[in-house]
N, C-alpha and C positions, 0 to 999 in steps of 0.2 A: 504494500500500500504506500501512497507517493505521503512523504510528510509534508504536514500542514502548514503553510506559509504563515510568518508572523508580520504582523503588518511595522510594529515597535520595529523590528530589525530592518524590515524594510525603509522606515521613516528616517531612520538612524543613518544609515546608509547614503541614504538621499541628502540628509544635512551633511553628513564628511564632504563628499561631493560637490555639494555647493560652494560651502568651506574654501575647498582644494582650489574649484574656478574662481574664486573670488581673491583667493591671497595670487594665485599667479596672473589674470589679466586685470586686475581691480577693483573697485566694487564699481557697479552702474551709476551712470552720471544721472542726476536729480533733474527731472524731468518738469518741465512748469506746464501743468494742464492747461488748456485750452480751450475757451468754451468753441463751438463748433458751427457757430449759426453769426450774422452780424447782428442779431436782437440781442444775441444773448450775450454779446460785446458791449450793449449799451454806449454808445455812440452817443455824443455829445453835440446838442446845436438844437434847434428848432426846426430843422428838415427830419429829425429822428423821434420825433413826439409821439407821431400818430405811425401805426401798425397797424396793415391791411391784412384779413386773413382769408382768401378765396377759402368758401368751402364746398364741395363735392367736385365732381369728376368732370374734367376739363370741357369733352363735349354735352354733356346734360346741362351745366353751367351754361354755356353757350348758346346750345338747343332754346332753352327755355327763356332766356333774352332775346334772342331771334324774334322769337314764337312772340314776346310780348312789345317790344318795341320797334321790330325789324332789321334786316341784315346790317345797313345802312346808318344805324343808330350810332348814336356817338356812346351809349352807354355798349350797344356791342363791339365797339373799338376800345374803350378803356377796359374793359374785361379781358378781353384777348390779350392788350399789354400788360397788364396783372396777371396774367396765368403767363404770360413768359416771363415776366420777373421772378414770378415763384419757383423757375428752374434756376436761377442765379442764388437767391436770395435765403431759400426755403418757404417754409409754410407761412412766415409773418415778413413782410414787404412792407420796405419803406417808400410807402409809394410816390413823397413828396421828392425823395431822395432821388430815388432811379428814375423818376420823371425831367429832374432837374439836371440827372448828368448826361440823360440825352439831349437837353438841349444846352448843354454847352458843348456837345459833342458834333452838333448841328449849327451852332451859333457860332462858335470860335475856330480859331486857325490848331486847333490842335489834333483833330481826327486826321488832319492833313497834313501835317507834319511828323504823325504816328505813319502812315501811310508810306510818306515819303521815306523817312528813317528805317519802318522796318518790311517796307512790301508787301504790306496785307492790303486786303477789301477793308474797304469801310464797315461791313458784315464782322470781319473780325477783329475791327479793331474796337468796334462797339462792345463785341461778346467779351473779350477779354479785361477790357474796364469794367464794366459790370461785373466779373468774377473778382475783378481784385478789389470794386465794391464791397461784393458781398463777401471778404475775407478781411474788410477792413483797413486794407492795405491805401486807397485813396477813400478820402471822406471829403460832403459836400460842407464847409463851414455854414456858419448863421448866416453872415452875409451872401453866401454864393458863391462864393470860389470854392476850387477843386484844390484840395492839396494831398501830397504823400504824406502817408499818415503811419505812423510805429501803435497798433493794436496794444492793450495796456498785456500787464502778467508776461511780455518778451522782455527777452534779453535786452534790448536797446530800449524799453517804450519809457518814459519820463521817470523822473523820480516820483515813490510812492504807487507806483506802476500802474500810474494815469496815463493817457492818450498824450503820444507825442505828435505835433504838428510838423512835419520834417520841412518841405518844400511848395511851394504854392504854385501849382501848376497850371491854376486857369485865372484869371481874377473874375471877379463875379459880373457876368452880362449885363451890359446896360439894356433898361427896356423902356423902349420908347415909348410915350403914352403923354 
């Protein structure tokens, strides 16, 4: 009959082991968590107040404004930009936010000097600010400018691991009126 596995020796074992990798390559470097979403960064300014939250399934959402406003509506145009922000952004959209850096992505000389610099479509050079949006890497200030932004809890973000303001990439759109 085979003998009985002891789990204690087992455990035992397992901790030497550990032990052993850990005095010869060192112990693991301390890791700073990460929230995972740009809400849950809590983002600083008055573009970041209000949070938009589509809910149900892209085309039932759609379907169902159709059906009550039609194709044509301006309420079916901002829906459909809110369910593609909610692929950048996740489930809560700042929808003052990502409203605002398309148009200064439209408004100002900087989608075109993205363009120029790194030979993408306007298509991606949209998509790719919008991702570094939604990872907090550039943020819309209170006024409107676009700057590169240090997320807090990183290595580089401000002291007291508040939101660093690094560079200010767009200044905020004049609007005529």
């Amino acid at each position: 009959m085979a003998a009985k596995k002891n789990p204690a020796a087992r455990r035992a074992r397992e901790a030497t082991r550990r032990a052993a990798a850990a005095e010869r390559i060192g112990p693991r470097p301390v890791m700073t968590p990460r929230p995972r979403t740009l809400h849950s960064l809590k983002p600083p300014g008055a573009y970041y107040e209000e949070w938009h939250t589509p809910v149900g399934d892209d085309e039932e959402v759609i379907a169902m404004l159709t059906e009550t406003y039609g194709a044509d509506s301006g309420e079916v145009f901002t829906m459909r930009l809110m369910l593609e922000y909610r692929t950048f952004y996740g489930p809560k959209v700042p929808f003052a936010a990502a409203g605002h850096l398309d148009l200064i992505l439209r408004d100002s000389a900087l989608a075109a000097e993205l363009q120029q610099s790194m030979g993408s479509t306007s298509d991606d050079i949209r998509e790719s600010l919008h991702s570094l949006h939604a990872q907090g890497l550039v943020l819309v200030d209170g006024d409107g400018s676009l700057w590169m932004t240090v997320p807090p809890g990183t290595p580089l973000s401000a002291p007291g691991g508040q939101w660093a303001f690094v560079e200010q990439k767009v200044s905020a759109p004049v609007l005529e009126g």
